[in-house]
C-alpha positions in Angstrom: 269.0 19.2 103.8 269.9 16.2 101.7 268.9 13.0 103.0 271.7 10.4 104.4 270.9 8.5 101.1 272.0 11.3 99.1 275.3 12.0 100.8 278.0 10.9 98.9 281.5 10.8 100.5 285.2 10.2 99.7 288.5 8.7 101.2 292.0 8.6 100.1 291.4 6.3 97.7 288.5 8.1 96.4 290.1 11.3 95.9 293.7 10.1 94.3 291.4 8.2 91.5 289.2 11.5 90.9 292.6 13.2 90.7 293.9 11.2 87.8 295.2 8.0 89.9 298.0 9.6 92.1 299.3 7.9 94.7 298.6 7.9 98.6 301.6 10.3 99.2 300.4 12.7 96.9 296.7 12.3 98.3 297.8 13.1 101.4 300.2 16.5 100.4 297.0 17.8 98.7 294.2 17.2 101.6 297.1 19.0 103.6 296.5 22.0 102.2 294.7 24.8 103.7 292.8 25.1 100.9 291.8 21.6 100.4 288.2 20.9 102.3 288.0 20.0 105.6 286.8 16.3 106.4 284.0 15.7 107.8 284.7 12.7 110.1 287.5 10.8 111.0 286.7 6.9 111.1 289.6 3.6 112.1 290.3 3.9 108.3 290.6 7.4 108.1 289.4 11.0 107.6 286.7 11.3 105.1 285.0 13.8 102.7 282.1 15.3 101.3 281.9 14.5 97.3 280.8 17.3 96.7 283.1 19.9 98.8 286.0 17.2 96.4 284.0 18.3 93.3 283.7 22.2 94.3 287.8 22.1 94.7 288.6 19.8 91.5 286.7 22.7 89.6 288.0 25.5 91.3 291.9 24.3 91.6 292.1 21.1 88.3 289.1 22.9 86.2 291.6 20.9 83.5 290.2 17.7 85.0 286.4 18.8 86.8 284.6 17.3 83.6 287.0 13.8 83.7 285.7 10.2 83.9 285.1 10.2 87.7 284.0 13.5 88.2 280.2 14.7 87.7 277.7 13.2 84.7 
């Protein structure tokens, strides 16, 4: 098991700029989606993710953008 220093996470904001910078609207039609991750906490500022369940869908459902500038080294 990772250590809490190794978990990474995401929010809205997170997501739409690994996505190619869409817009909060958008952000939120995609984590609708039954496919999308589930979140793994809801906080005051709202649900957020695992980086790396993010990553796993990027490749899986935008393998055109899995290797952009946010996504993994």
């Amino acid at each position: 098991m990772p250590s809490r220093r190794d978990i990474k996470l995401m929010g809205p904001a997170e997501i739409g700029r690994r996505l190619g910078g869409v817009g909060r609207a958008r952000v939120y039609q995609i984590t609708q989606r039954r496919n999308f991750p589930e979140p793994i906490a809801k906080l005051e500022m709202g649900y957020v993710w695992l980086a790396d369940d993010v990553e796993e869908w990027v490749r899986q459902h935008r393998p055109e953008i899995a290797d952009g500038p946010e996504g993994p080294e």
